[in-house]
C-alpha positions as CSV (number, residue, x, y, z in Angstrom):
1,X,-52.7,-38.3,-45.4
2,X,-56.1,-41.1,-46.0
3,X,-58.3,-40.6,-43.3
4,X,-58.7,-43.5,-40.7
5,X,-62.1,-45.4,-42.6
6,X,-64.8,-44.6,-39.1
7,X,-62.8,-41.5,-38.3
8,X,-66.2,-39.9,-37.6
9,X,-69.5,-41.5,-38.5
10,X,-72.1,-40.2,-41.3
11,X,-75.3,-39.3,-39.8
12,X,-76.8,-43.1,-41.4
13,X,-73.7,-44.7,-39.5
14,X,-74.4,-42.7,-36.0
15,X,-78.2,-44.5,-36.6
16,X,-77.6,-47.3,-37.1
17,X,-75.2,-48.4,-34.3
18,X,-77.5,-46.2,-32.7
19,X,-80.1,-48.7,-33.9
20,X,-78.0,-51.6,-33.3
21,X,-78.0,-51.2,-29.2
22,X,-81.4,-53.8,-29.4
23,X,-80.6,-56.6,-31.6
24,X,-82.7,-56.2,-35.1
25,X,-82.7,-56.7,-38.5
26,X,-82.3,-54.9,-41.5
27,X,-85.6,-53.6,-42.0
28,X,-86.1,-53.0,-38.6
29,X,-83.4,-50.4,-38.6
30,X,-84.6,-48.5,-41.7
31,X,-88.1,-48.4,-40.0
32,X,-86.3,-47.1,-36.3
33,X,-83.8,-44.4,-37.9
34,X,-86.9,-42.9,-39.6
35,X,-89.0,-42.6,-36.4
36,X,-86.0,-41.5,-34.3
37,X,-85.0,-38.2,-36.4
38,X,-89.3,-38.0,-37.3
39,X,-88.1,-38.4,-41.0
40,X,-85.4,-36.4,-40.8
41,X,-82.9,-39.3,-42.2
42,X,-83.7,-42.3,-44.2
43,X,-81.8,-44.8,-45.1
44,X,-81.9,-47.0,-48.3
45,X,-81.5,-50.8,-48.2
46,X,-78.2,-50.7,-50.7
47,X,-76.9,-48.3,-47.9
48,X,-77.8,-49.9,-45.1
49,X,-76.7,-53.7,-46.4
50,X,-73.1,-52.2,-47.4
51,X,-72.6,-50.2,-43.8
52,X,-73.9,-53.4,-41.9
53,X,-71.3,-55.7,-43.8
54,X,-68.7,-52.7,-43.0
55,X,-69.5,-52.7,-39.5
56,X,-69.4,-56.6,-39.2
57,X,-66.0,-56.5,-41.1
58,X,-64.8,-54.0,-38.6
59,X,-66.1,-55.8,-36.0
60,X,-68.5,-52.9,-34.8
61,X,-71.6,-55.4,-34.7
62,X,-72.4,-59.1,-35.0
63,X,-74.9,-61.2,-36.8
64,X,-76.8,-62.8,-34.2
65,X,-80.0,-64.4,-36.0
66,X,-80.6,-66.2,-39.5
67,X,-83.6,-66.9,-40.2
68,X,-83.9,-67.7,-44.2
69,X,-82.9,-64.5,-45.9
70,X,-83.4,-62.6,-42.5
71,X,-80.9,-62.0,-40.7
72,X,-80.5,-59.6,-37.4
73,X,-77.8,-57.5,-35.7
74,X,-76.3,-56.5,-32.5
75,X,-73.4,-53.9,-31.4
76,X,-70.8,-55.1,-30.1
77,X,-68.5,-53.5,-27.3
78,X,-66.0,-52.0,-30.1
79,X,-69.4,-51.0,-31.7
80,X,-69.9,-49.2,-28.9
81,X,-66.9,-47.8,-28.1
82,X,-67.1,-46.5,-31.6
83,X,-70.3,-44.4,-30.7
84,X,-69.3,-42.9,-27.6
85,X,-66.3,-41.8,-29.5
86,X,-68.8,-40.1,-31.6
87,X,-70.7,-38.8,-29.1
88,X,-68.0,-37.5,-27.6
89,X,-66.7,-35.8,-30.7
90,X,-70.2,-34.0,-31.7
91,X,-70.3,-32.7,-28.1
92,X,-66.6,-31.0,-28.4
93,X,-68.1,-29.6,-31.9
94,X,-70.8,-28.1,-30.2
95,X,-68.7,-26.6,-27.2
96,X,-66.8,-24.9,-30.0
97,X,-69.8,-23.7,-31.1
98,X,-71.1,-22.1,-28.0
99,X,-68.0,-20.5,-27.4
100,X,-66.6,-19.2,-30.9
101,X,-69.8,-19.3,-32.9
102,X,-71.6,-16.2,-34.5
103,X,-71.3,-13.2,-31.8
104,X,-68.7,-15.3,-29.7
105,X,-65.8,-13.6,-31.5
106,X,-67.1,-10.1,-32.1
């Protein structure tokens, strides 16, 4: 069975809707994932330009600037929706965790 396309969110997805609660562009997000996770996750313009045309398609955020080539984002309420699902979902991952995780079962 095909799994539901934003079933759960890759780490760059999480980011950027992340991202995406204070309108911005594109560079703007690559520049605020980095200094959110110190590093820790980077995301490449080729990613970032496909997911934000994803996201628009799937109605998760809205173009809400042009300005020449520049062109900025905001989440909308399906957007976020979308996150707290997630949120939500990492949270029951890491109860699991907690309760069955190494020495919970032994």
């Amino acid at each position: 069975m095909a799994r539901e396309k934003f079933q759960t969110l890759t780490e760059q997805m999480f980011y950027i809707l992340l991202c995406l609660q204070r309108e911005c562009c594109g560079v703007d997000v690559m520049d605020r994932v980095a200094r959110m996770t110190e590093g820790r996750v980077t995301i490449g313009p080729g990613t970032l330009y496909s997911l934000l045309e994803s996201f628009q398609t799937e109605g998760f955020i809205q173009e809400t600037r042009v300005e020449g080539r520049k062109r900025s984002y905001q989440i909308t309420q399906r957007g976020r929706l979308r996150l707290e699902e997630e949120v939500r979902r990492l949270r029951r991952q890491t109860e699991d965790y907690v309760r069955f995780g190494e020495g919970a079962l032994a």
